[in-house]
C-alpha positions in Angstrom: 112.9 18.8 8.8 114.2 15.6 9.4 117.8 14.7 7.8 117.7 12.3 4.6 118.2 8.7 5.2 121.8 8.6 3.7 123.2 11.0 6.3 121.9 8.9 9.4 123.4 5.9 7.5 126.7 8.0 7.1 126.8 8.9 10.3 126.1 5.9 12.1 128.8 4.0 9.6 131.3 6.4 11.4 130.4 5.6 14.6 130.5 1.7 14.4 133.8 2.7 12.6 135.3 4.5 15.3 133.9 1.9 17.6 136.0 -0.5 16.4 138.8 1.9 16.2 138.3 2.4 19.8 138.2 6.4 19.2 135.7 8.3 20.7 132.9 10.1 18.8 131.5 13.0 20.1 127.8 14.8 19.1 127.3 18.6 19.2 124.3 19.7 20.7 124.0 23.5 20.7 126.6 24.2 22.7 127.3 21.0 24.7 129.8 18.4 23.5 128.7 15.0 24.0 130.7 11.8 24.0 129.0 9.1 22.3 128.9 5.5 23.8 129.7 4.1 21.1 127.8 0.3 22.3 124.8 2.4 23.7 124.7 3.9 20.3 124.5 0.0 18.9 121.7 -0.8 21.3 119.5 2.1 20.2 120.2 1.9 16.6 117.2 1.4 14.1 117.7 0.8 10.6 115.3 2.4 8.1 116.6 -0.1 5.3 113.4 -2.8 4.7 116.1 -5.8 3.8 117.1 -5.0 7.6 113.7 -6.3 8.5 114.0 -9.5 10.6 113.6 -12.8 8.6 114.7 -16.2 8.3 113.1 -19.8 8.5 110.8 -19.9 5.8 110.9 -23.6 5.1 110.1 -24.4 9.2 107.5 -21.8 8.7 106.4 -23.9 5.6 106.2 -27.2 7.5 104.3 -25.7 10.5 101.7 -24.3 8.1 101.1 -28.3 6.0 101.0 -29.4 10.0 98.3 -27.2 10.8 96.3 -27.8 7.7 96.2 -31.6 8.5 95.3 -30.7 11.8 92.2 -29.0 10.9 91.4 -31.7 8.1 91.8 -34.4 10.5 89.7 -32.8 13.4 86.8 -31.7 11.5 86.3 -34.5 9.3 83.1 -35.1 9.1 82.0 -32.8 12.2 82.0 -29.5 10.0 82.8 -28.0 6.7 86.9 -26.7 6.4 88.1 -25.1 3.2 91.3 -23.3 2.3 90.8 -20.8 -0.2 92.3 -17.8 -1.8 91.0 -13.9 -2.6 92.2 -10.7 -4.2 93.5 -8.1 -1.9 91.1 -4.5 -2.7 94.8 -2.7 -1.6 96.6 -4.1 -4.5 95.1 -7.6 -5.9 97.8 -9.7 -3.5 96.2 -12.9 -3.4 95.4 -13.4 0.0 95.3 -17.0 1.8 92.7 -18.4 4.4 90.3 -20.5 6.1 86.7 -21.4 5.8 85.0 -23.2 8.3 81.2 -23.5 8.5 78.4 -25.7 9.3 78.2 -29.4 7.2 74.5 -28.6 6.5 74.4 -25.2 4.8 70.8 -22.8 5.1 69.5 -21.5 2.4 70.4 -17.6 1.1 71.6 -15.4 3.5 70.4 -17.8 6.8 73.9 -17.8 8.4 75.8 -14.6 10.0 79.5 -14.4 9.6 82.5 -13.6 11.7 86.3 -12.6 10.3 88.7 -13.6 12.8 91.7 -12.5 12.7 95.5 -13.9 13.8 97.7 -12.2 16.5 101.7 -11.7 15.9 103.3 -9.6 13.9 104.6 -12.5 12.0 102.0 -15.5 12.5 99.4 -17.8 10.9 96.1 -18.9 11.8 97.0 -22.1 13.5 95.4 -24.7 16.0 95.6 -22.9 19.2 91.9 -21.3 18.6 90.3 -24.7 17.4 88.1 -25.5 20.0 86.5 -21.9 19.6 86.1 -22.5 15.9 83.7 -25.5 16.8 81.7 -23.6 19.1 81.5 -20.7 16.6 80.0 -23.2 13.6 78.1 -24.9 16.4 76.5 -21.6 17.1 75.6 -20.9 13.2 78.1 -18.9 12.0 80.7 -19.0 9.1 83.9 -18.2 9.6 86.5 -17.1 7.5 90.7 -16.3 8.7 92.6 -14.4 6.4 96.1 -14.7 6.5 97.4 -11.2 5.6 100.1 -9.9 4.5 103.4 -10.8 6.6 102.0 -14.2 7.7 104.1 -16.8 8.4 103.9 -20.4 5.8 103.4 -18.5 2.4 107.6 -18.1 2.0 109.7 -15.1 2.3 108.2 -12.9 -0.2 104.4 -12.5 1.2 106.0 -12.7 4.6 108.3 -9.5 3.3 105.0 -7.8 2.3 104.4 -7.1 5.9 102.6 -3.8 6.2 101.7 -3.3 10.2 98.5 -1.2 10.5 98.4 -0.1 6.6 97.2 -2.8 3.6 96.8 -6.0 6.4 94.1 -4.4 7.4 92.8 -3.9 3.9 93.7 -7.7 3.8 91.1 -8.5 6.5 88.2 -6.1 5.2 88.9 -8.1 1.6 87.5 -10.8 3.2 83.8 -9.4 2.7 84.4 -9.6 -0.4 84.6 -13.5 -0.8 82.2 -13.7 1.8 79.9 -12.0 -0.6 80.0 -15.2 -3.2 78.5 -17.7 -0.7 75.1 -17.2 -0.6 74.0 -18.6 2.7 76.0 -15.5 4.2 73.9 -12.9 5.6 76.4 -9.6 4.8 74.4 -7.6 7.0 75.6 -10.0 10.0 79.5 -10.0 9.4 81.4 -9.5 12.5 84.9 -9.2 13.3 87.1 -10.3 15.9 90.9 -10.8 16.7 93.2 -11.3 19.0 96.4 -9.0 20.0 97.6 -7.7 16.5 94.2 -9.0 15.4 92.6 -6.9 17.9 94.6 -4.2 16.7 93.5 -4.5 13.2 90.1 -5.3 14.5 90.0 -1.8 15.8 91.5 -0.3 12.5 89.0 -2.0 10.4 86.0 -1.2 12.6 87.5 2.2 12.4 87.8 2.7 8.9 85.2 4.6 6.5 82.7 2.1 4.9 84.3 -1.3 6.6 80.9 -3.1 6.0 81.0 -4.7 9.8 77.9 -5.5 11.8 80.0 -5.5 15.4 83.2 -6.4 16.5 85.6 -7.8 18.7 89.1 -6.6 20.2 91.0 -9.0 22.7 94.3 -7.8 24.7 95.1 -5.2 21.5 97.7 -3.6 20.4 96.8 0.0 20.3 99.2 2.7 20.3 102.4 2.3 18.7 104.2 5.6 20.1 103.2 4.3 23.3 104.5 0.4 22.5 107.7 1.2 20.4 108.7 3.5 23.8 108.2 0.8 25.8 109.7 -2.0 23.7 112.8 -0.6 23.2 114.9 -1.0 19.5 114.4 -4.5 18.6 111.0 -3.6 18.6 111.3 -1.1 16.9 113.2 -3.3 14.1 110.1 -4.4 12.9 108.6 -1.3 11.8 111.2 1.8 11.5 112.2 0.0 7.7 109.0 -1.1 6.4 108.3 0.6 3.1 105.2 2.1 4.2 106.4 3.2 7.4 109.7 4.7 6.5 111.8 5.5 9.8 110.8 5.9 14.0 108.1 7.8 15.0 109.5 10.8 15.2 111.1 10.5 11.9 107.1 10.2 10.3 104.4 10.9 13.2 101.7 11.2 10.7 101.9 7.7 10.0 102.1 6.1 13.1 98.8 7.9 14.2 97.1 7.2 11.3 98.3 3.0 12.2 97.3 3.7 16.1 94.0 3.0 16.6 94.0 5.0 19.8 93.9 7.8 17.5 90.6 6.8 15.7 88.5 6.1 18.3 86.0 8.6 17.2 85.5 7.1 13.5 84.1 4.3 15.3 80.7 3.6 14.5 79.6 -0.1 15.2 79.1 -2.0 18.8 82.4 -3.5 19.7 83.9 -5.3 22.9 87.4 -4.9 24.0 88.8 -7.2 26.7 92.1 -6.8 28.7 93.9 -8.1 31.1 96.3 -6.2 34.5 98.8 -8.9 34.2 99.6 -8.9 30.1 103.0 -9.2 29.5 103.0 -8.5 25.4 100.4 -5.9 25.2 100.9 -4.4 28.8 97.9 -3.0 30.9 99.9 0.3 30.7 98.9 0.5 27.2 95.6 -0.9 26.6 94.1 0.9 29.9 94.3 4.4 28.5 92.2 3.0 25.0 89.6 1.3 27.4 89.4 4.8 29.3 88.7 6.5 25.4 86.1 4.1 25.0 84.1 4.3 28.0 84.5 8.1 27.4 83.9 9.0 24.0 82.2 6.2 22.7 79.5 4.6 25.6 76.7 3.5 23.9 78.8 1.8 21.3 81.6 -0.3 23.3 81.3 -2.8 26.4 84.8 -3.8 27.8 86.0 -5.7 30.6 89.2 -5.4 32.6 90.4 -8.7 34.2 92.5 -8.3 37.5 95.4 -11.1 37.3 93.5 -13.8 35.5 95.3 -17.7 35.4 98.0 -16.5 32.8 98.9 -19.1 30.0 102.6 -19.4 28.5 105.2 -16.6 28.9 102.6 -13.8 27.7 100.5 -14.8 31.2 97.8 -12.7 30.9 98.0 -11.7 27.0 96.5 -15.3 26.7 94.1 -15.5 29.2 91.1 -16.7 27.0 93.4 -18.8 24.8 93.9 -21.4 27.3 93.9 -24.6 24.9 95.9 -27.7 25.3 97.2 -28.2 22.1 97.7 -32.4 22.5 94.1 -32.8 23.0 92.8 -29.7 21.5 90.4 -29.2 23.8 90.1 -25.5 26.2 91.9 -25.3 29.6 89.0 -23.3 31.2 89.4 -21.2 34.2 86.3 -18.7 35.2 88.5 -16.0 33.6 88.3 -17.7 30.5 84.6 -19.0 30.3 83.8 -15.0 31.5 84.9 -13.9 28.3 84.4 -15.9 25.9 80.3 -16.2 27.2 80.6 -12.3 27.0 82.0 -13.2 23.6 78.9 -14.8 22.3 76.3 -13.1 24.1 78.0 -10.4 22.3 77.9 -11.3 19.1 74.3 -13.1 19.3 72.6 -9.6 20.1 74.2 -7.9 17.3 74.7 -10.6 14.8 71.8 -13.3 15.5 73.2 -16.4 14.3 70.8 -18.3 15.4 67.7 -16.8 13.0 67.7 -18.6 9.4 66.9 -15.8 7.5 66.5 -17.8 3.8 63.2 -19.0 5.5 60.6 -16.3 6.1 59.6 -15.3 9.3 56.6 -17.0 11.3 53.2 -15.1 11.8 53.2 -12.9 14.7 51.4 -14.3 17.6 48.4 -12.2 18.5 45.6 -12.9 21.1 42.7 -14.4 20.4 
């Protein structure tokens, strides 16, 4: 049984306590006596307490957000369609911000597929650094749509306090089928989803999840154990999750919920095609972690996934690999290709053309077969 949260708090109160007093502290473990380091015990302390989640800069977070939006406006004037919009959560009605982009000249009912695409960070925002992609997505047919979920940065400090890592962001992202459903050139038997890092990871929770209502799916560099990631992290990792409400304390303090948020631990609820590409030299979601999913897949689940290892692609900003199809340079907007990069994201649309056929206009009816004469 593991001890209620007020006697960790006690106890960790007298340790800082005697810290500062400069007494020792000592632990009794059966029958061995222990003397506590008193700043090792700071190091590896995780607080439980969600207002000891990390926070701060809400009104930078603001200005980046209006910056981003004029981005977009100013880009895509005139060269495709760019909506912000609003929907209800299904977890709890939160309303739930996001982008629309899509073709100027719309088909008729149901003649475009659709893609969700979905933001990496724990605490980030759909912002410019995919815009190039965006353009080749509505150049290919498709609308897209980019929810930002719960915890995303812009929206001010109480939806960015509503963070809930693996749990109701991910019910966030499925709610966007539902306001696909009131456009009527969207085809919602061809909705895809794809994200990136944290978006691959609830990527893989979505297409995971009973009933999701996805066609295929994406999953780049993801996130995808969290016993595995919080070990290798360390505590300030570990900050972010060990208080949120719907956590509630380390994984060892409530296992049950960190499998159920791990999607290395669903693999076999997964029932649509998906690709999943990593790279050996990631330094956010490390090889370490993401090779022993892309074993699960190739072993439980081969005639559903297609993945792709990259050996030490060009890197891209501190992460190096973790970005190595995000290569964009963000004065001139326009991709910083290497043949890592054009690799995947040709995979990426061969992909989703085979399962989600953006191409075919199904609001006009299909032409006679050809037969011979």
């Amino acid at each position: 049984m593991k001890p209620p949260r007020w006697r960790v708090s006690a106890f960790v109160t007298v340790l800082l306590a005697a810290a500062a007093s400069g007494s020792p502290v000592f632990a009794q473990r059966s029958s061995q006596r222990v003397e506590i380091d008193s700043a090792r015990a700071r190091l590896l302390y995780v607080s439980p307490d969600p207002k000891d989640l990390p926070a701060g800069g809400f009104a930078a977070q603001i200005a980046a957000k209006n910056r981003t939006d004029s981005i977009f406006f100013a880009r895509f004037k005139g060269v495709l369609e760019v909506r912000k919009v609003t929907y209800a959560s299904r977890a709890d009605g939160l309303v739930i911000p996001a982008y629309v982009f899509a073709p100027l000249k719309k088909r008729g009912p149901n003649g475009h597929a659709a893609m969700i695409w979905v933001h990496q960070g724990i605490h980030a925002n759909w912002d410019e650094n995919l815009l190039p992609f965006v353009k080749e997505a509505v150049d290919r047919g498709y609308v897209v749509v980019t929810p930002e979920y719960r915890g995303s940065t812009g929206f001010g400090e109480a939806f960015y306090r509503a963070q809930d890592y693996g749990g109701n962001e991910v019910i966030d992202c499925l709610s966007a089928l539902d306001f696909l459903k009131t456009l009527p050139y969207v085809d919602m038997s061809r909705v895809g989803m794809m994200g990136w890092s944290h978006g691959g990871y609830i990527t893989m929770l979505s297409a995971t999840s009973p009933g999701h209502g996805l066609a295929a799916a994406a999953s780049l560099v993801p996130v995808t154990d969290l016993f595995f990631r919080l070990s290798l992290k360390g505590p300030s990792y570990q900050q972010n999750f060990a208080p949120m409400p719907g956590v509630g304390g380390a994984p060892f303090e409530n296992p049950e919920e960190y499998i159920r948020r791990s999607p290395q631990f669903q693999v076999e609820k997964l029932d649509v095609p998906m690709l999943v590409h990593v790279s050996t030299n990631d330094r956010d979601v490390n090889f370490v972690e993401d090779q022993m999913m892309v074993w699960k897949l190739r072993a439980l689940k081969r005639d559903l996934v297609e993945t792709k290892i990259y050996v030490d692609p060009p890197g891209w900003r501190p992460a190096v690999g973790h970005e190595f199809d995000r290569r964009v340079d963000l004065t001139t907007f326009e991709r910083v290709d290497t043949p890592e990069q054009i690799d995947s994201w040709n995979r990426i649309w061969q992909f989703f053309e085979w399962w989600l056929r953006p191409y075919e206009d199904r609001s006009s009816p299909l032409p006679p077969p050809r037969v011979r004469p």
